[in-house]
VEXVEXDO-761952 format. One line per 10 residues: number of its first residue (from 1); their letters; for each residue x negated, y negated, z of N, C-alpha, C, O. Coordinates in steps of 0.05 Angstrom, whole numbers, plus 5000, padded with zeros to 4 digits. Layout:
BEGIN
NUM> a> X Y Z X Y Z X Y Z X Y Z; ... $
***
This chain:
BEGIN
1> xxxxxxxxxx> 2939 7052 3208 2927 7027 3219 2947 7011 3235 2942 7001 3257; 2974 7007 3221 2996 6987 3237 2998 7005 3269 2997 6995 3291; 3000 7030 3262 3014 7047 3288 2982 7042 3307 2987 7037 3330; 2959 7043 3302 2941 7035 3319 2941 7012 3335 2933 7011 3358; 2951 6994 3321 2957 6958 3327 2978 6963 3349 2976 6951 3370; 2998 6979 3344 3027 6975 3352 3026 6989 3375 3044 6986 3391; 3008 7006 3380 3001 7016 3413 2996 7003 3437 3009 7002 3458; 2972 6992 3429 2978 6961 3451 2995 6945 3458 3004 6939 3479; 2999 6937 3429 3025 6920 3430 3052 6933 3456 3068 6921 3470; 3047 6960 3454 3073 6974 3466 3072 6979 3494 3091 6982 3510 $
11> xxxxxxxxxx> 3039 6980 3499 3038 6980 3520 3032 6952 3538 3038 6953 3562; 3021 6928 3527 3036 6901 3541 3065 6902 3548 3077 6895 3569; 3071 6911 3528 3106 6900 3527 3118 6923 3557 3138 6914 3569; 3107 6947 3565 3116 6962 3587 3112 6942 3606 3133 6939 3619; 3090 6926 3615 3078 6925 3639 3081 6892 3635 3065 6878 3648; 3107 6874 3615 3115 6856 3620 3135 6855 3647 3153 6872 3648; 3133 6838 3667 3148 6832 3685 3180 6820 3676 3186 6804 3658; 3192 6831 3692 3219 6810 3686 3232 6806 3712 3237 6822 3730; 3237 6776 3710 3239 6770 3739 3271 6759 3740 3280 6744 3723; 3289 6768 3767 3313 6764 3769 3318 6754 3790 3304 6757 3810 $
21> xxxxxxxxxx> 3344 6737 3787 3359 6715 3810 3380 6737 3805 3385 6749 3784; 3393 6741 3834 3414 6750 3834 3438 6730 3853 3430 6718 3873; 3457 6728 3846 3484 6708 3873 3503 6726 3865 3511 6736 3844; 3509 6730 3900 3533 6745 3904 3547 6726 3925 3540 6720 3948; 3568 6717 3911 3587 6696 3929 3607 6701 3934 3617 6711 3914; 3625 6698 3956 3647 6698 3964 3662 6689 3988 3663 6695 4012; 3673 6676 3973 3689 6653 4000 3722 6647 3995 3736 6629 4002; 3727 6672 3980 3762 6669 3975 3772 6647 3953 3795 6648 3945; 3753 6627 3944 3761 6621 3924 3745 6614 3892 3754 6607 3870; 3714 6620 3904 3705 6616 3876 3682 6639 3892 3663 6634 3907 $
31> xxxxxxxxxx> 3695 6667 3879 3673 6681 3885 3667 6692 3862 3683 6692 3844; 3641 6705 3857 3624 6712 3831 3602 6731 3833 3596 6736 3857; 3592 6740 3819 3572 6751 3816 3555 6756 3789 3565 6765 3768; 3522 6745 3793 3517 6730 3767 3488 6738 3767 3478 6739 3790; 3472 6744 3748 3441 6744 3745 3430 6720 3728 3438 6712 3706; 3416 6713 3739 3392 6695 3715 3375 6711 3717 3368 6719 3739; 3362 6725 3687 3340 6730 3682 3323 6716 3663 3331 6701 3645; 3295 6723 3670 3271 6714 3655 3247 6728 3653 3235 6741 3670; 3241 6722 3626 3218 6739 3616 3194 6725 3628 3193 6700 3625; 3181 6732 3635 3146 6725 3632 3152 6701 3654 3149 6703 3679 $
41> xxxxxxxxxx> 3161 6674 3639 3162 6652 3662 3185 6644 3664 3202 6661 3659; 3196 6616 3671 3220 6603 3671 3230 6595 3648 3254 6599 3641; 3209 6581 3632 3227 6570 3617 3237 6586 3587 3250 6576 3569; 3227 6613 3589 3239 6626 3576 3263 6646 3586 3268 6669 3577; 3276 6630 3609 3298 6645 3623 3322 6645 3604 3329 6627 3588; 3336 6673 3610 3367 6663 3603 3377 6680 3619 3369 6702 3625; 3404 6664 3629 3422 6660 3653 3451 6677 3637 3466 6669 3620; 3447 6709 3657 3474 6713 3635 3495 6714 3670 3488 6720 3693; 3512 6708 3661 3535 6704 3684 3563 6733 3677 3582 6733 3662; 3553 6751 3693 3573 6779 3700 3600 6773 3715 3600 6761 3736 $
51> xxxxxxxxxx> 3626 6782 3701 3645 6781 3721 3646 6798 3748 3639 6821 3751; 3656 6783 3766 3645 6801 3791 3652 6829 3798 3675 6835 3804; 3635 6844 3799 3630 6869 3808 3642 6883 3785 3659 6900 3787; 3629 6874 3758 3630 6886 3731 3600 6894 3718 3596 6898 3694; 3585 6896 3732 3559 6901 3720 3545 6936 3731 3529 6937 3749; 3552 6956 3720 3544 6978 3724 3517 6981 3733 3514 6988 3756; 3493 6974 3718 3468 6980 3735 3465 6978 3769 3457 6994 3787; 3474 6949 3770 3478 6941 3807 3500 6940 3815 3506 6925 3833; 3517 6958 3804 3545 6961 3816 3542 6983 3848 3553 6976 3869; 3530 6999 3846 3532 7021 3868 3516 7005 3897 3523 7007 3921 $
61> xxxxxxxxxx> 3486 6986 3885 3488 6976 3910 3506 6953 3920 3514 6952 3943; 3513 6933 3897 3524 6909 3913 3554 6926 3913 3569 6911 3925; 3565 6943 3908 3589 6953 3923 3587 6962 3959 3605 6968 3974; 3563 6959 3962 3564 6962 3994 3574 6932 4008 3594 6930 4023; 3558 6914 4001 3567 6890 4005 3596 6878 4004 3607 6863 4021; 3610 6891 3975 3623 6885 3974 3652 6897 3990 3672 6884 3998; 3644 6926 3992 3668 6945 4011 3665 6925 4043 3684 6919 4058; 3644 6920 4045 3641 6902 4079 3658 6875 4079 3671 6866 4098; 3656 6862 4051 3662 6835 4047 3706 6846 4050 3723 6838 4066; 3706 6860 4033 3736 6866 4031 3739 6881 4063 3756 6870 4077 $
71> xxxxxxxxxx> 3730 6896 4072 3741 6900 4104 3748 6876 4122 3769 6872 4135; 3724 6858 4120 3726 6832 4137 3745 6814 4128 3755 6799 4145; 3752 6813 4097 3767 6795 4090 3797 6807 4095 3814 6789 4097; 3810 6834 4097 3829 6846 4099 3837 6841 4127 3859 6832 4133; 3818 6846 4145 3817 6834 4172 3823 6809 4181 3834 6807 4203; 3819 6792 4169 3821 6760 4173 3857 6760 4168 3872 6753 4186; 3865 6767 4145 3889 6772 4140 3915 6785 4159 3939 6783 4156; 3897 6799 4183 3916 6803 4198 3934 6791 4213 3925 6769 4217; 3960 6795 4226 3971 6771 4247 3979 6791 4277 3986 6814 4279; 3974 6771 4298 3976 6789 4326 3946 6808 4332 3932 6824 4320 $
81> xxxxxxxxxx> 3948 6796 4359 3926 6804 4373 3923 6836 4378 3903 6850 4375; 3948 6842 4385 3942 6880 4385 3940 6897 4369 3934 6920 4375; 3945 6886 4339 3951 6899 4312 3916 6890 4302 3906 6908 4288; 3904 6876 4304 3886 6852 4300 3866 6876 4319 3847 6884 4306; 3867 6884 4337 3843 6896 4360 3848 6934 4344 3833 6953 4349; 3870 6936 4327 3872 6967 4326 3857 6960 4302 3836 6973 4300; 3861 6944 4284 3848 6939 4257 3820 6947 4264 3811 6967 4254; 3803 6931 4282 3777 6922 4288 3771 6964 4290 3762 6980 4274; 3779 6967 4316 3775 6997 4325 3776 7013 4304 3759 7031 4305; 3795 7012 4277 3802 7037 4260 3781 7027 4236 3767 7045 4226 $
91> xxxxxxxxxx> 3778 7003 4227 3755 6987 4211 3725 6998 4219 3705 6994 4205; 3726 7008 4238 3700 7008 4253 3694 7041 4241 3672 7046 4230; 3714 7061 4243 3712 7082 4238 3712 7083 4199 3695 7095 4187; 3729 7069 4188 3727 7068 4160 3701 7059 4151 3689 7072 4134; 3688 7031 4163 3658 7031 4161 3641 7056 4153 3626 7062 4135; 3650 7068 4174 3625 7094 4172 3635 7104 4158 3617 7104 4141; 3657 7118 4146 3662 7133 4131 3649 7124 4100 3638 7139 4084; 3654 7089 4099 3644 7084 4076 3616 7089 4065 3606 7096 4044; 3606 7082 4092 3570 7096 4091 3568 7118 4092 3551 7125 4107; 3578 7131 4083 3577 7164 4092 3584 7167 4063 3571 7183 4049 $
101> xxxxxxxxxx> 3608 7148 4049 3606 7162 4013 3588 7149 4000 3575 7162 3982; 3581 7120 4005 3564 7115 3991 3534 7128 3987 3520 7128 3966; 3525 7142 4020 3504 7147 4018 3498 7181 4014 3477 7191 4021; 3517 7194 4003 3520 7218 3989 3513 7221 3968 3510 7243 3958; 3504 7187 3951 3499 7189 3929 3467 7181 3938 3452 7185 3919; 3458 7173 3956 3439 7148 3957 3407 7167 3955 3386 7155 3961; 3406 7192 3948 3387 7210 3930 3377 7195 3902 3356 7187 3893; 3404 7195 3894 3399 7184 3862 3385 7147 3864 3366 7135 3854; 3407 7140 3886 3400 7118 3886 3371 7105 3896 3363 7082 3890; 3359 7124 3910 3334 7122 3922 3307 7129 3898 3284 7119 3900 $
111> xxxxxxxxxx> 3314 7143 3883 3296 7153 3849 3298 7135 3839 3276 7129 3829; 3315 7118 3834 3325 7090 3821 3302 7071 3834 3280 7064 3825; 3313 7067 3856 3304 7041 3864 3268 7048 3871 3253 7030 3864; 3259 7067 3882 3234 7079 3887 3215 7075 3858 3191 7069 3856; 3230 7081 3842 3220 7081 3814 3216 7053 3801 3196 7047 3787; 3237 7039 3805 3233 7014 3795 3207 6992 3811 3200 6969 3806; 3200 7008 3827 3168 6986 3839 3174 6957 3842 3159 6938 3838; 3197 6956 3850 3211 6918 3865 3196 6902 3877 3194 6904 3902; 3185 6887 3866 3174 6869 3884 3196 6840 3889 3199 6822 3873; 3210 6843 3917 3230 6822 3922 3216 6804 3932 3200 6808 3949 $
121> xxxxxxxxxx> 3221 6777 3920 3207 6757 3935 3228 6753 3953 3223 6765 3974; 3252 6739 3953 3268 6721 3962 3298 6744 3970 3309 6756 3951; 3305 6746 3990 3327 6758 3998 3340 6741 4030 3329 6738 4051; 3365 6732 4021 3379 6713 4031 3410 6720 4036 3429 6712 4023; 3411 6736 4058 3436 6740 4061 3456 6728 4089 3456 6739 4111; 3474 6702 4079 3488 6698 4107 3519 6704 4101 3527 6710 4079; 3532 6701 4120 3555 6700 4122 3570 6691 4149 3565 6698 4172; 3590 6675 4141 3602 6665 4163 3630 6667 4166 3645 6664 4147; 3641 6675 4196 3679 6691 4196 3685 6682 4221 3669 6671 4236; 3710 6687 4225 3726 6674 4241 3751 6694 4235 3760 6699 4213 $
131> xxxxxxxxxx> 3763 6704 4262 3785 6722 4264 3807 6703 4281 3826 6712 4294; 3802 6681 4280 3818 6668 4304 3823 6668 4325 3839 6652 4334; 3806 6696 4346 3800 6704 4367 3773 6708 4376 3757 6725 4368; 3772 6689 4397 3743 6687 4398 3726 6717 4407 3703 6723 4400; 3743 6735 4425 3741 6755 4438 3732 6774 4401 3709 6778 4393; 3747 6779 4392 3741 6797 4377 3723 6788 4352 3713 6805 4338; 3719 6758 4346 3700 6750 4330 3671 6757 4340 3653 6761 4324; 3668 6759 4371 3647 6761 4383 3643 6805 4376 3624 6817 4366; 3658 6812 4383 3657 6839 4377 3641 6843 4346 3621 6856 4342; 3656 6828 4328 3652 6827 4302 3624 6830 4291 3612 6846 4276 $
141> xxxxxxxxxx> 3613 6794 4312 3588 6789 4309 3566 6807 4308 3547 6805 4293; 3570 6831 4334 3547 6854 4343 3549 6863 4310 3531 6863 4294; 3576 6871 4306 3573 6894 4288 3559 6886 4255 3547 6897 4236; 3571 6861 4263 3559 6855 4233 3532 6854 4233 3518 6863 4215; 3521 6841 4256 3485 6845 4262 3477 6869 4244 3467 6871 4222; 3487 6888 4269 3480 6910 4265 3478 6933 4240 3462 6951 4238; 3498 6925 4223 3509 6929 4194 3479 6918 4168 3466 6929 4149; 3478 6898 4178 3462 6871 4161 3430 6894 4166 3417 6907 4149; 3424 6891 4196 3402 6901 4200 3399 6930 4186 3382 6929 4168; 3412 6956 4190 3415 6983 4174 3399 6971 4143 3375 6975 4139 $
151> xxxxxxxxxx> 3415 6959 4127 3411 6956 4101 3386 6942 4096 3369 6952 4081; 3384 6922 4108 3348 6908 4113 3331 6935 4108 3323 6946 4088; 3330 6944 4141 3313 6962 4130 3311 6981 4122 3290 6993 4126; 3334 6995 4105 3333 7010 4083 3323 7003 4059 3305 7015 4046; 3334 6982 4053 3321 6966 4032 3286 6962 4027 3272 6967 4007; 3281 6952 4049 3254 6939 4059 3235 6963 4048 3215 6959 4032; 3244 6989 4059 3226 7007 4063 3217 7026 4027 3201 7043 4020; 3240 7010 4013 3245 7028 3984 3230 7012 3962 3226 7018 3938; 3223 6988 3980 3202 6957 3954 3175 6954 3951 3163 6952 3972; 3168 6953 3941 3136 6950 3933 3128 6928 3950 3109 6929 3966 $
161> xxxxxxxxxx> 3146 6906 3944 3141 6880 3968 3171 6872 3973 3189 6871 3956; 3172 6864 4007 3200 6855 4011 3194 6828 4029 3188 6829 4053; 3198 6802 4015 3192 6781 4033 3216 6762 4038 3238 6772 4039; 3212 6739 4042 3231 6721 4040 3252 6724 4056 3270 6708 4052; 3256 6744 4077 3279 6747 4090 3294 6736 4105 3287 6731 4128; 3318 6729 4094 3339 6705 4114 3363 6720 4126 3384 6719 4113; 3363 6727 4138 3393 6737 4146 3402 6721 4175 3389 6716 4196; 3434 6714 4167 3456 6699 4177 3480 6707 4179 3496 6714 4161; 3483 6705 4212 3507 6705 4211 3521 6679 4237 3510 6671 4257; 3548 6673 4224 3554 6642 4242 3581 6658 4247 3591 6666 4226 $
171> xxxxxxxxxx> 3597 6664 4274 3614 6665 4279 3627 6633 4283 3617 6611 4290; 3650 6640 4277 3669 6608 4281 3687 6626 4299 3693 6650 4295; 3696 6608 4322 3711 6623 4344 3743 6609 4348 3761 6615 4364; 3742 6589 4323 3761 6572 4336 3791 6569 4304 3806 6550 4301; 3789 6588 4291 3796 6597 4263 3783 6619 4245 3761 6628 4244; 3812 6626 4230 3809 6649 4214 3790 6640 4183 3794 6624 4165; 3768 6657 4191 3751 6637 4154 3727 6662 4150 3711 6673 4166; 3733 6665 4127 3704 6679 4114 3694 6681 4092 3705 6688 4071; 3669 6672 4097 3652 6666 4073 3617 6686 4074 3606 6695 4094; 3608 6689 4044 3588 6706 4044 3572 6698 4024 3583 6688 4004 $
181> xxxxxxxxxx> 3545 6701 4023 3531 6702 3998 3510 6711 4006 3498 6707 4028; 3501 6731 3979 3476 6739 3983 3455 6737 3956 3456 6755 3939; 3435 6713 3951 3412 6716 3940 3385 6727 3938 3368 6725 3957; 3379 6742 3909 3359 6756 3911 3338 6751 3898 3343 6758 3875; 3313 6741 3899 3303 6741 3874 3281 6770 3881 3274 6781 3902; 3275 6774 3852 3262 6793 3858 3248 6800 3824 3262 6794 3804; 3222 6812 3820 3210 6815 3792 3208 6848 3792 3210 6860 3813; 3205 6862 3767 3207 6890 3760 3195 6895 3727 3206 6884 3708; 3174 6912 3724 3172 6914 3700 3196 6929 3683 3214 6946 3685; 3181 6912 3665 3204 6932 3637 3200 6974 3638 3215 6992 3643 $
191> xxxxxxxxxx> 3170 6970 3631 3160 7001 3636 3179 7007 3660 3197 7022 3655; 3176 6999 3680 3190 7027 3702 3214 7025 3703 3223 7037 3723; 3235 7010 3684 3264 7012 3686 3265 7027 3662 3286 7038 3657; 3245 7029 3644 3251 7055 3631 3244 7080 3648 3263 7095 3652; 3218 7088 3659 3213 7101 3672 3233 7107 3692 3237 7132 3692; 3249 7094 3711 3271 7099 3726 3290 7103 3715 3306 7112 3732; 3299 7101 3697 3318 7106 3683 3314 7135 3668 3336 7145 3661; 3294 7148 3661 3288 7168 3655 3286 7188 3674 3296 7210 3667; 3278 7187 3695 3277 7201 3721 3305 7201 3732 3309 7225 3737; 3327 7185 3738 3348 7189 3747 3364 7209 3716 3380 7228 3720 $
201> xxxxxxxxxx> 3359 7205 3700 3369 7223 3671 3361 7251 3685 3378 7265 3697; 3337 7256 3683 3326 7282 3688 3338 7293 3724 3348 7314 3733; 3333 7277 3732 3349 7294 3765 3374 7296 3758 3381 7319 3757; 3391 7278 3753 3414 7296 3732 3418 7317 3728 3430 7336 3737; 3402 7309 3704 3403 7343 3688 3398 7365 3698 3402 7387 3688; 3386 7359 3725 3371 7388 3738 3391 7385 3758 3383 7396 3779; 3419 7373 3760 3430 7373 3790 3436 7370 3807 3454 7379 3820; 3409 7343 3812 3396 7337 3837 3378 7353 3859 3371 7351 3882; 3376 7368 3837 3347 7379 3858 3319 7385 3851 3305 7402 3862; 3310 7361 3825 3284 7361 3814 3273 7342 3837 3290 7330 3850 $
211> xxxxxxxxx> 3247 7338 3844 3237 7331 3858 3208 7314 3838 3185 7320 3834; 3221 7298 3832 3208 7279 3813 3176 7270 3835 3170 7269 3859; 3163 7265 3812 3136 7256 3826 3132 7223 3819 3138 7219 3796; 3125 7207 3829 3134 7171 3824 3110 7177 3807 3089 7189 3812; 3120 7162 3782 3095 7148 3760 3101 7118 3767 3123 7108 3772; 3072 7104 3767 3074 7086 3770 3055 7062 3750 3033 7069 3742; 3066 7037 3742 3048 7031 3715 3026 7007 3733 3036 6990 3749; 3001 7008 3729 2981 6980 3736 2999 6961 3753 3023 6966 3749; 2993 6943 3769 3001 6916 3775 2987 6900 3755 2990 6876 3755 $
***
């Protein structure tokens, strides 16, 4: 009789929502990275605060962010204009290389995130830099566009819903400065982070070459 009761019970509890704030900040001196989560509504939130880029589940994506954030900021650090223009040129090629390891993995990472059924409300990403050359801040600018845009719509295309979209970028032409943050909110049931989490287990185990079929629980 209890285990009859306790079925339902189990299956509410899959198809509870849990809804997350994510801040990813960095500006050289109080940077962080932190979730508030909450069950059901607000005021049964709790705010757990991660040291930055110590949280394994969202470590592999916000390490993209963050390999971009450490290029630009290693960059700013440079001195002299010709050493400063070889950086930009050889940065440009390490870029890709970095997308090129990260996204060797981005199979698994795509079962993951495909599986988890995301509905992002709120995605807010600016950033603002300054190389102290207006000439190559402007170079910067395309690329970073261009960088920002890739991941948009990769992202975009892997969410159940993707709204709220802010993306910024402010070159300063007249000083070396850089600053970043990116806010996320976004809701996910409990069920499919087990479910995703079970499915990345099993392609695993098979290799990477099971060809999982998406289960997906009610809205």
């Amino acid at each position: 009789m209890l285990f009859l009761l306790l079925i339902p019970l189990l299956f509410l509890f899959l198809l509870v929502p849990l809804n997350i704030k994510l801040n990813y900040i960095r500006d050289g001196k109080n940077d962080e990275f932190y979730l508030t989560v909450f069950l059901l509504v607000k005021p049964f939130g709790l705010r757990v605060v991660i040291p930055y880029m110590q949280f394994n589940l969202f470590k592999p994506l916000v390490k993209i962010f963050a390999d971009i954030d450490t290029y630009l900021t290693d960059l700013m650090s440079k001195r002299g204009e010709e050493k400063m223009e070889r950086e930009i040129n050889g940065g440009i090629n390490d870029l890709k290389k970095m997308f090129k390891n990260v996204f060797k993995k981005k199979e698994i990472i795509r079962v993951f995130i495909e599986n988890l059924k995301i509905n992002l409300y709120e995605f807010c990403w600016k950033t603002e830099f300054g190389t102290g050359n207006a000439a190559h801040t402007g170079i910067l600018t395309g690329i970073i566009w261009s960088i920002k845009g890739v991941i948009v719509s990769s992202l975009g295309s892997r969410m159940n819903k993707f709204s709220g979209i802010q993306i910024k970028v402010n070159p300063v032409f007249n000083k070396r400065t850089f600053k970043t943050r990116l806010r996320c909110i976004f809701s996910v049931k409990l069920g499919n982070i087990i479910l995703a989490t079970l499915k990345v287990v099993v392609y695993k185990f098979k290799g990477g070459t099971a060809k999982c079929q998406n289960i997906r629980l009610k809205n």
